[in-house]
C-alpha positions as CSV (number, residue, x, y, z in Angstrom):
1,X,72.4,90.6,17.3
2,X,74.0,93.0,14.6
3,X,78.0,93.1,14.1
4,X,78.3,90.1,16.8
5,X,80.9,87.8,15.6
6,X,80.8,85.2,18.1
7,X,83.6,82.8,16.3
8,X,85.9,85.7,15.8
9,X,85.6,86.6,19.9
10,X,86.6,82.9,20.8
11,X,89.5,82.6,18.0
12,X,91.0,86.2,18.9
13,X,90.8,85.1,22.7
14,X,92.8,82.1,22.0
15,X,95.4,83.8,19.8
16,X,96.0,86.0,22.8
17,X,96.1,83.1,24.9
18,X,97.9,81.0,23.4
19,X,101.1,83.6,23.8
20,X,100.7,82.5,27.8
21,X,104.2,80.8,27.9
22,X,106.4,83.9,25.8
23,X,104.0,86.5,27.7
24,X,105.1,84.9,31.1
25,X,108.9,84.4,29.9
26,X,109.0,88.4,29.4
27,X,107.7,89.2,33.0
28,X,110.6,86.0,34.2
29,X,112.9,88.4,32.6
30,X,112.0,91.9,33.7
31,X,112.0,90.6,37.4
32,X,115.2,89.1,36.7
33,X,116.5,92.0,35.5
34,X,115.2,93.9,38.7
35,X,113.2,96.7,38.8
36,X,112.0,99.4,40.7
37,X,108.6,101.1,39.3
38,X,106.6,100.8,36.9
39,X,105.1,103.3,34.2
40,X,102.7,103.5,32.2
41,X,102.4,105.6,29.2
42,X,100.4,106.2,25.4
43,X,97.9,108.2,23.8
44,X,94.1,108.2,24.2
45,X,92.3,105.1,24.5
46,X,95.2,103.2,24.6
47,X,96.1,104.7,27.9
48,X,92.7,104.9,29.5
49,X,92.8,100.6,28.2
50,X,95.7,100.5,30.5
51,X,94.4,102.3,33.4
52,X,92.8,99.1,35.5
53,X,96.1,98.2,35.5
54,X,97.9,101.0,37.4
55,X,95.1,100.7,39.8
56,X,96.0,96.6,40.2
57,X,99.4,97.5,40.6
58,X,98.8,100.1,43.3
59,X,95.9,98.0,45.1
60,X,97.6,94.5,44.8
61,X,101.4,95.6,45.9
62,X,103.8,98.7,46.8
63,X,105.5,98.8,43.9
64,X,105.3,102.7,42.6
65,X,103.4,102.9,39.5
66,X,101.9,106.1,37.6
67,X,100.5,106.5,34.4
68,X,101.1,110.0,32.1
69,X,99.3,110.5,28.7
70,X,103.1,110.4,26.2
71,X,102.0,114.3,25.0
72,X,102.1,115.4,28.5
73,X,105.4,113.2,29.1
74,X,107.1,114.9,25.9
75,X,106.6,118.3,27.1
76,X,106.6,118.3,30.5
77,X,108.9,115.6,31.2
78,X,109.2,112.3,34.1
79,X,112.0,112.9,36.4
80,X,110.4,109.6,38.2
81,X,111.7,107.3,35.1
82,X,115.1,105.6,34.4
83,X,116.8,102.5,34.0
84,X,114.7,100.9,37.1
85,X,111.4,101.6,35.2
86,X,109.2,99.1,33.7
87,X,107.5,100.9,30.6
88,X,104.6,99.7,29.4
89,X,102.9,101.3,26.0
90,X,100.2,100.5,23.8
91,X,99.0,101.2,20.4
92,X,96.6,99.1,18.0
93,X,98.4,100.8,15.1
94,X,101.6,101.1,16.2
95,X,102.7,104.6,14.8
96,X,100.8,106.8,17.0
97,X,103.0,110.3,16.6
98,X,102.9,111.1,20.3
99,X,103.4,107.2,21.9
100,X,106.5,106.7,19.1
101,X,107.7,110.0,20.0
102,X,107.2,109.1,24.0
103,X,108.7,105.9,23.2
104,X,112.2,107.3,21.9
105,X,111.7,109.3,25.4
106,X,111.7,106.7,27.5
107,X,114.6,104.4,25.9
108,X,116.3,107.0,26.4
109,X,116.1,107.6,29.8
110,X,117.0,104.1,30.6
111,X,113.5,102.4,31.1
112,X,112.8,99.0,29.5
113,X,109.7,99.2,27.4
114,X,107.1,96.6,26.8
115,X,103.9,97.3,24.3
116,X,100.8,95.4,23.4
117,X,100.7,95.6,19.6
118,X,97.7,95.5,17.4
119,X,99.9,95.1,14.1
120,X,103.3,92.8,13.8
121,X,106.6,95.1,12.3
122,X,105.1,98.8,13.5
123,X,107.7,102.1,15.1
124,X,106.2,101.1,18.7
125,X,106.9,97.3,18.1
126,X,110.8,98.6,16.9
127,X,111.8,100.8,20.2
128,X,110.2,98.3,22.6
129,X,112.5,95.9,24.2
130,X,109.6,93.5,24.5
131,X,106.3,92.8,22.5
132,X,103.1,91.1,22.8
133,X,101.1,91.2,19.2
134,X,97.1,90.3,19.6
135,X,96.0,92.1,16.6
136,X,92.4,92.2,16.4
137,X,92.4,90.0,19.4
138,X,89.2,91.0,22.3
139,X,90.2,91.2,25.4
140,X,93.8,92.7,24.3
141,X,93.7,93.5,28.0
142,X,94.4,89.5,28.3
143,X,98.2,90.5,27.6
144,X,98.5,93.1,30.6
145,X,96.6,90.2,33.0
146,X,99.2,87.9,32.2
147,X,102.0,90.3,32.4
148,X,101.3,92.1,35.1
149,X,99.4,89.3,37.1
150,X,103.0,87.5,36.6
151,X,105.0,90.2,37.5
152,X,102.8,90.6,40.9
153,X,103.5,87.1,41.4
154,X,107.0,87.1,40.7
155,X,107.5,89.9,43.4
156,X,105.2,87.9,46.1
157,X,101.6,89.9,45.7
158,X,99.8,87.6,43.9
159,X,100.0,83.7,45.2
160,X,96.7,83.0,43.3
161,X,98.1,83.8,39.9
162,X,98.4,80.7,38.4
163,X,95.3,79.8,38.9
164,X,93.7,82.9,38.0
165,X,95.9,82.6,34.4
166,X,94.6,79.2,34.0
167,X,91.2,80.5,34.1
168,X,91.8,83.1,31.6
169,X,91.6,80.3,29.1
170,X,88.0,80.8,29.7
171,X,87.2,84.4,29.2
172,X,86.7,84.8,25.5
173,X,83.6,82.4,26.0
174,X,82.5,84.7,29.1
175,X,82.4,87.5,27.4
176,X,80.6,86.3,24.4
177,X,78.0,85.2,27.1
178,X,78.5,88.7,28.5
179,X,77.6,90.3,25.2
180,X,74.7,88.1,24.3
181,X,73.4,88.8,27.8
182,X,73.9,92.2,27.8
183,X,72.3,93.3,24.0
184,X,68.9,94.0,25.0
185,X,70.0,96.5,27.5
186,X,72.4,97.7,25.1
187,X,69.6,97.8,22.6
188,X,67.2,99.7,24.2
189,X,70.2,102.8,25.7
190,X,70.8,103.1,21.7
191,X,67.7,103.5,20.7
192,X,66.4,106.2,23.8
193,X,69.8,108.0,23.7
194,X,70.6,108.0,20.0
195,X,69.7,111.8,19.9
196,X,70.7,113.0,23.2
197,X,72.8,116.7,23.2
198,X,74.2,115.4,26.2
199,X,75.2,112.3,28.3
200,X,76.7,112.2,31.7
201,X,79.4,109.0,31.9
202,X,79.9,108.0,35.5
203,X,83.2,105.4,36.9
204,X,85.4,104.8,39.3
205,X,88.5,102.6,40.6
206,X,89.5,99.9,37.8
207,X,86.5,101.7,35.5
208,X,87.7,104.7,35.5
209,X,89.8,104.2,32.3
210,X,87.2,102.3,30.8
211,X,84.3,104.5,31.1
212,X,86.3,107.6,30.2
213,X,87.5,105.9,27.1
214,X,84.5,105.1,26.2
215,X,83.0,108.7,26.8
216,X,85.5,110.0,24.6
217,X,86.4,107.2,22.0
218,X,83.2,105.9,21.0
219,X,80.5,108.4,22.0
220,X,82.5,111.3,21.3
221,X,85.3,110.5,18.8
222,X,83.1,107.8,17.1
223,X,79.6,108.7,16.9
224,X,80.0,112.7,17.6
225,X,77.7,113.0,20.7
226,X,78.0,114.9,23.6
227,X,79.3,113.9,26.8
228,X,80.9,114.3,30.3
229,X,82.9,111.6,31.8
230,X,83.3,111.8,35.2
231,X,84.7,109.4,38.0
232,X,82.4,108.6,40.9
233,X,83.8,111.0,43.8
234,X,84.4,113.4,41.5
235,X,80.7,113.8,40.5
236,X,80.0,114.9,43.9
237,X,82.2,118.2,43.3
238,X,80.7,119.7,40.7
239,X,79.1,117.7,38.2
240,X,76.1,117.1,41.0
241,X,74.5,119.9,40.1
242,X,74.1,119.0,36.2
243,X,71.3,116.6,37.2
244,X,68.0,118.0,36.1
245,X,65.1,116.3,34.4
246,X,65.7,115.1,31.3
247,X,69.7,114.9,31.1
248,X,70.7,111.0,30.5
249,X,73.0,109.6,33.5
250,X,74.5,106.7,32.9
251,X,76.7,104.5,35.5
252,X,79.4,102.0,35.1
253,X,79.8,100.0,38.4
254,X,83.2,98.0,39.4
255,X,83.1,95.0,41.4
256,X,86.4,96.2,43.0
257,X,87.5,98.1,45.6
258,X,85.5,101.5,44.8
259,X,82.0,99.7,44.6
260,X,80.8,101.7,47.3
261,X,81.6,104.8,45.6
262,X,79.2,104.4,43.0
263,X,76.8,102.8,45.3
264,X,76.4,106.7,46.6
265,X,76.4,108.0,43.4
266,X,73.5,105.1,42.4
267,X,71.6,106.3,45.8
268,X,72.0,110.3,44.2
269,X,70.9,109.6,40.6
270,X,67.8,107.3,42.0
271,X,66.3,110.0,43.4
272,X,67.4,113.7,41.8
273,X,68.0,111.8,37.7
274,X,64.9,111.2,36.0
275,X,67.0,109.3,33.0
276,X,69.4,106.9,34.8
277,X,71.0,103.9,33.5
278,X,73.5,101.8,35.5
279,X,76.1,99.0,33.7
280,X,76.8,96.8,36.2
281,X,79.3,94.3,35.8
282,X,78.0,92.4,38.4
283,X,74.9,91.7,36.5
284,X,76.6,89.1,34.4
285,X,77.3,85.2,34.9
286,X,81.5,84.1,34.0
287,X,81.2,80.9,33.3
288,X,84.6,79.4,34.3
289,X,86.0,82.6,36.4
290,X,85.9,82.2,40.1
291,X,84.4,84.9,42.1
292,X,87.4,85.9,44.2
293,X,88.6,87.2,40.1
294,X,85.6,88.4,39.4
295,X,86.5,92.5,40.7
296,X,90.0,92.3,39.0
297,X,87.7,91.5,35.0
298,X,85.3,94.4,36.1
299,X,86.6,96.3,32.7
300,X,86.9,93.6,30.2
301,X,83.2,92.6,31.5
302,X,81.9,96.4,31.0
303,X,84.1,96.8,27.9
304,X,82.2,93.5,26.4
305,X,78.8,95.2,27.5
306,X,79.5,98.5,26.3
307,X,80.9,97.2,23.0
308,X,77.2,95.9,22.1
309,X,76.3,99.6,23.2
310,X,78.5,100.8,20.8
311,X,77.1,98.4,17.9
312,X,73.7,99.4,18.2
313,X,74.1,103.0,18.3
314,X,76.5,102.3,14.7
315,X,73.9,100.8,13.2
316,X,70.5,102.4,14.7
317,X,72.5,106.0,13.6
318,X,73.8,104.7,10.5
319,X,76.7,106.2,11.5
320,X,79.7,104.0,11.2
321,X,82.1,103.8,13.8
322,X,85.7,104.3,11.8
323,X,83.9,107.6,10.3
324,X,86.4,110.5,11.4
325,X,86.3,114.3,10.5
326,X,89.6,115.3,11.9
327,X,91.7,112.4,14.0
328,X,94.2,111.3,11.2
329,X,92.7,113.3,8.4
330,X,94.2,117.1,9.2
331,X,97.2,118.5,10.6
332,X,96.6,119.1,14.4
């Protein structure tokens, strides 16, 4: 397996989880503090990273949540947001123009903000009120479990949460199994698609973000190919009828709620898509995670999956994934 650090998986994983006790003491806090709603704002990937989460919040309890990219939120402005809000933000770097700028936003409008860090003293890190730091740490989505999974426990949604946050403990070593597992597969898209002018990205419910982030981020962003992202009922409204032979379709299915949505889409691309690929997270053993958890880790287990995706193509392109022509290099 090429650019598979197995040892640096299972060290990042505990670094993250070994925050458990502070991570938990900041959602104690928040609900202390009371709150009514929760928002979710940043740029890019980061946003689409958080997305799974909106959708727990909104499936798991009534507490209002919403989620607005922070360019969108500086121009157009949230008249949903004050001092009830919950603001959660996220950056790997820390000085993204647009979340910083969102940031300064939001504080002022009262909300309390807590980010998920990939780098200790940063301008995100600074404004937030609160601050998890996993630096290169895989899953950082292990923060937003614990803090959000305590938060839905806190408020009465989520009885099963200790449990679930003990078993955490165990994901970094199930989604090293996940990735071994899952190379082949990942292997053998690289090498088929490498040269596609096009790809066709298909997700839904906790995927969505995922799949769309990794559409954009990696295929586009990263390795400069082609592609349409697309959730699952969506695809029905318009995107249908760019199926034709020879057009690569590829499918990320959820274990959670919205299964059935890509079930129709699967049925669809079966018969009319002579180049169809499906990524489905229930493909792949968790040691240590009980099944009633598995739909709520559908998009750290397709990130794991897609992440050996992403390696192959890197290194069967010999294109490197931090090559950029324009994000960070030019005025914009």
């Amino acid at each position: 397996m090429i650019s598979f650090d197995e040892q640096a998986i299972m060290d990042n994983g505990a670094y993250i989880y070994a925050q458990r006790a502070e991570i938990e003491r900041i959602a104690d806090e928040v609900c202390s503090q009371g709150f009514d709603s929760i928002f979710f704002t940043s740029s890019g990937g980061s946003l689409a990273m958080m997305q799974p989460f909106d959708y727990l919040v909104s499936t798991m309890s009534d507490i209002p949540a919403q989620s607005q990219i922070s360019a969108d939120l500086l121009t157009a402005g949230n008249r949903r947001i004050g001092k009830g809000t919950i603001a959660f933000m996220a950056s790997k770097s820390g000085d993204t123009k647009e979340t910083v700028a969102a940031a300064k936003a939001v504080k002022d409008a009262g909300c309390t903000i807590i980010s998920t860090l990939g780098v200790e003293n940063s301008p995100l890190g600074e404004l937030s009120d609160y601050s998890v730091v996993y630096k290169n740490g895989r899953p950082m989505e292990m923060v937003l479990y614990l803090l959000i999974g305590k938060i839905l426990n806190n408020k009465g949604y989520f009885d099963e949460y200790d449990r679930f946050a003990d078993e955490l403990a165990n994901l970094p070593s199930a989604l090293v199994s996940v990735g071994k597992a899952a190379d082949g597969m990942a292997r053998e898209y690289a090498l088929k698609h490498q040269n596609d002018p096009y790809q066709i990205w298909i997700g839904s419910g906790n995927l969505w973000g995922p799949t769309y982030s990794f559409a954009m981020c990696v295929l586009e962003e990263s390795q400069w190919l082609r592609t349409k992202s697309v959730s699952s009922p969506e695809f029905f409204h318009g995107t249908i009828e760019l199926v034709e032979p020879g057009v690569c379709v590829a499918l990320a299915m959820t274990e959670a709620q919205t299964r059935p949505l890509d079930e129709r889409v699967a049925r669809f691309c079966n018969e009319y898509a002579d180049d169809f690929t499906v990524f489905d997270t229930r493909d792949y053993e968790l040691p240590g995670i009980s099944d009633e958890f598995r739909w709520m880790l559908s998009p750290v287990v397709l990130n794991a999956v897609l992440s050996r995706v992403s390696k192959n193509f890197e290194q069967i392109r010999d294109h490197s994934l931090d090559i950029r022509r324009y994000y960070r290099k030019v005025e914009y």
